[in-house]
N, C-alpha and C positions, 0 to 999 in steps of 0.2 A: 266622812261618816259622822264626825262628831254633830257637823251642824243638821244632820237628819235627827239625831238621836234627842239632839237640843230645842229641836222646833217640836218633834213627837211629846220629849217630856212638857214643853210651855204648854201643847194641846190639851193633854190629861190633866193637869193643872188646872187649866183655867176651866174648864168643862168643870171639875170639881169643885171650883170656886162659886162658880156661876148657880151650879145645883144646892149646894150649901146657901146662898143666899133667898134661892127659891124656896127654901125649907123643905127640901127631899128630904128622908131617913136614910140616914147609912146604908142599909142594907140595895134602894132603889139606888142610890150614887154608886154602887160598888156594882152592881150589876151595868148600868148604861156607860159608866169607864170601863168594864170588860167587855163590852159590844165594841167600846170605841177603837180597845187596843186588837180587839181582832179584825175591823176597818184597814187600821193603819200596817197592821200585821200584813193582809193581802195585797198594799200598795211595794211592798216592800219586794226588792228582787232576793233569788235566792244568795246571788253574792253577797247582799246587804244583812239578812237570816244568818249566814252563816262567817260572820266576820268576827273575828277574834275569838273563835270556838274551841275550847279545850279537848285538847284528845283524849281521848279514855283510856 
């Protein structure tokens, strides 16, 4: 699990890297890494969604 979470966060990362050097504004970097994480979100099984989830 760690190493999914680890490669998801180097994604968003460098996606955000990459836009920052394009000279995106915050606002359009913040939007296309919340596209990204709902991408990576749908790749993800529901075991993976629901791993180490606090009970209520």
């Amino acid at each position: 699990m760690a190493s999914r979470i680890g490669c998801f966060h180097s994604l968003v990362c460098a996606e955000i890297g990459r836009r920052i050097v394009d000279g995106e504004t915050p606002d359009a970097i913040a939007g296309a890494v919340l596209d990204l994480l709902d991408l990576v979100e749908g790749l993800l099984s529901e075991r993976a969604l629901s791993y180490a989830t606090r009970e209520q």
